[in-house]
C-alpha positions in Angstrom: -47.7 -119.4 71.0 -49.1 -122.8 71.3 -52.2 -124.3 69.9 -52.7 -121.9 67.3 -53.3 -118.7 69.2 -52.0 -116.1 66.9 -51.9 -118.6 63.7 -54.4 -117.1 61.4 -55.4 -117.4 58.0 -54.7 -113.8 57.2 -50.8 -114.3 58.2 -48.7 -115.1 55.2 -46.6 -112.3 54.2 -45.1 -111.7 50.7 -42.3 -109.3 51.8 -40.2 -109.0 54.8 -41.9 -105.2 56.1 -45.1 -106.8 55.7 -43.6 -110.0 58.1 -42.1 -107.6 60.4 -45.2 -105.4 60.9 -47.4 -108.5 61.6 -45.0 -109.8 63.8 -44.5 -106.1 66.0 -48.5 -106.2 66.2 -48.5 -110.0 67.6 -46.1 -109.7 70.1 -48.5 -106.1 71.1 -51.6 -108.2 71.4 -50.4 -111.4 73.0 -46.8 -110.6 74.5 -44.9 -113.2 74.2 -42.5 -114.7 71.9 -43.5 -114.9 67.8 -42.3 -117.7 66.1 -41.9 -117.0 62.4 -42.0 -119.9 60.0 -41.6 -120.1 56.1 -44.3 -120.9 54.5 -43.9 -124.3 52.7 -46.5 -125.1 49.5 -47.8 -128.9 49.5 -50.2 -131.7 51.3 -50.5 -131.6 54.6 -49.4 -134.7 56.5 -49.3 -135.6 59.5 -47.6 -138.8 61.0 -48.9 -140.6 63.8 -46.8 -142.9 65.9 -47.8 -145.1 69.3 -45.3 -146.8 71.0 -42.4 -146.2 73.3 -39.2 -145.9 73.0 -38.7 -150.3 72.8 -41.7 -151.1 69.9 -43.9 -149.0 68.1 -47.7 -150.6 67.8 -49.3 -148.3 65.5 -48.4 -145.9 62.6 -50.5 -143.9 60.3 -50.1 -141.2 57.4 -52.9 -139.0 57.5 -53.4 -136.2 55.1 -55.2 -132.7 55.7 -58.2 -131.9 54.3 -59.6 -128.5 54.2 -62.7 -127.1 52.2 -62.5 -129.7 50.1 -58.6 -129.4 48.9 -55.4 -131.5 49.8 -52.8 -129.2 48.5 -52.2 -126.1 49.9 -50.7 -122.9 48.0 -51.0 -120.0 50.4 -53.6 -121.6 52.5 -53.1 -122.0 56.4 -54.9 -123.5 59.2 -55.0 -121.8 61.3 -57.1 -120.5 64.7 -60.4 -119.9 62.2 -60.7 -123.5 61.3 -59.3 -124.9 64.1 -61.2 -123.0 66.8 -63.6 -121.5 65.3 -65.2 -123.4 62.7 -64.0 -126.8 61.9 -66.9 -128.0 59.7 -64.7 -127.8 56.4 -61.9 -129.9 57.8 -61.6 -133.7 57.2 -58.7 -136.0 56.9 -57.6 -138.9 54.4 -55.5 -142.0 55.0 -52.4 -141.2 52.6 -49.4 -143.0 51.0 -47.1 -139.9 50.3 -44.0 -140.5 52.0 -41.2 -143.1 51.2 -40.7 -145.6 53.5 -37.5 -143.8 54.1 -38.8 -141.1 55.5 -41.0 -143.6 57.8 -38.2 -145.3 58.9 -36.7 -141.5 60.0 -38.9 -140.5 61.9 -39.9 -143.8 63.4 -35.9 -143.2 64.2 -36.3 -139.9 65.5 -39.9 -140.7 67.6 -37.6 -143.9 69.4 -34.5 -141.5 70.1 -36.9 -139.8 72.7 -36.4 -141.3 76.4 -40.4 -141.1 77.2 -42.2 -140.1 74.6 -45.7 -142.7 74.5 -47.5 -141.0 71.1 -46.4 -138.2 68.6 -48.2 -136.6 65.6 -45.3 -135.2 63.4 -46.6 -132.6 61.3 -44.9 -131.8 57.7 -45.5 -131.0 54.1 -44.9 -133.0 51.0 -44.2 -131.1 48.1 -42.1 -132.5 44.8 -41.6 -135.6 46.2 -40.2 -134.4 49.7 -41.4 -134.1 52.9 -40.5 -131.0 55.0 -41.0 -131.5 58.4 -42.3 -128.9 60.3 -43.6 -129.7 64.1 -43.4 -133.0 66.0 -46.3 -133.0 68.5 -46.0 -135.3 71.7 -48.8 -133.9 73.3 -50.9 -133.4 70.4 -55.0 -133.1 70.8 -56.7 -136.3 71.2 -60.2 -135.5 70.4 -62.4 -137.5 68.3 -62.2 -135.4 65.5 -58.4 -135.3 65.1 -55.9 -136.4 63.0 -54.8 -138.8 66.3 -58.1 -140.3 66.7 -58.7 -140.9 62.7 -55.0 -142.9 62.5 -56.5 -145.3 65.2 -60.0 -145.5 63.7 -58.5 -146.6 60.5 -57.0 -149.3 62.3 -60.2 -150.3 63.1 -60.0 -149.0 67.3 -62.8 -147.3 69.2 -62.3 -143.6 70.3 -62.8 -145.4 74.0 -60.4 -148.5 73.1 -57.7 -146.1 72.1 -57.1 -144.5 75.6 -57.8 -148.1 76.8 -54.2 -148.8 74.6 -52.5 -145.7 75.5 -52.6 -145.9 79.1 -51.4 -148.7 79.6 -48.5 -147.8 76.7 -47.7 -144.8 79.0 -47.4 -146.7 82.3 -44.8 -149.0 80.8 -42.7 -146.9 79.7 -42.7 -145.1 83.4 -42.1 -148.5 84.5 -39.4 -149.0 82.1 -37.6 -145.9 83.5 -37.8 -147.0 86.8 -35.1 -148.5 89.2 -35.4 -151.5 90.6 -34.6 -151.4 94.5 
């Protein structure tokens, strides 16, 4: 559906009728495809890389926070906090995953041919990370996830467009031929 039109706090489903019914009235009100994912218990992380596909400059592990709590049982965040209302959301620096899974999905972020920045989305639960979305053109507001991996860094909301401009036009460069 794409940025969280449809996502909603009231949509986890305990049986598969009840899944089925909510999907049959989705696809009704916004016609289009439903994508149906399991719901997965745990923190929230998100991932941030910058970079390109030669050298990655920046990485951060950022942790949801929403009405207070970090670990979500049957909680979702959906269109009502992020649309809506986002006064109860915050975020957290975090130390959750292993550097092995760092190293994956620094991996996975360089096996894209032009990919600049990327916030992949997961959650950790019993000492693994699921992941769940990888986001190359994910919001860059200055009240995201994005934003708060740079300002932990110690980079202006202004300086950080100032870096990925710049990121983005080499990597065009990169990819093109030299006549």
């Amino acid at each position: 559906m794409g940025r969280s039109t449809g996502i909603s706090i009231h949509n986890i489903c305990s049986n598969y009728q009840d899944a089925a019914n909510l999907i049959a009235q989705l696809i009704r009100s916004h016609k289009m495809p439903i994508l149906v994912e399991e719901y997965i218990q745990g923190y929230e992380v998100e991932y941030i890389i910058f970079g390109n596909r030669q050298s990655i400059r920046l990485t951060e592990e950022v942790k949801l926070i929403m009405d207070k709590q970090d670990y979500f049982e049957k909680t979702i965040w959906g269109f009502e906090t992020k649309k809506l209302d986002d006064t109860t959301i915050d975020f957290q620096k975090s130390n959750l995953l292993s550097e092995n899974d760092k190293g994956n999905l620094q991996a996975l972020f360089q096996s894209f041919d032009k990919v600049e920045f990327m916030r992949i989305d997961g959650r950790f639960h019993n000492g693994n990370f699921t992941l769940i979305e990888l986001s190359p053109d994910c919001y860059l507001g200055d009240d995201c996830a994005f934003y708060y991996a740079f300002q932990q860094q110690g980079i202006k909301y202004e300086d950080m467009f100032r870096l990925l401009i710049p990121n983005a036009q080499v990597a065009i460069d990169f990819k093109l031929p030299i006549s």
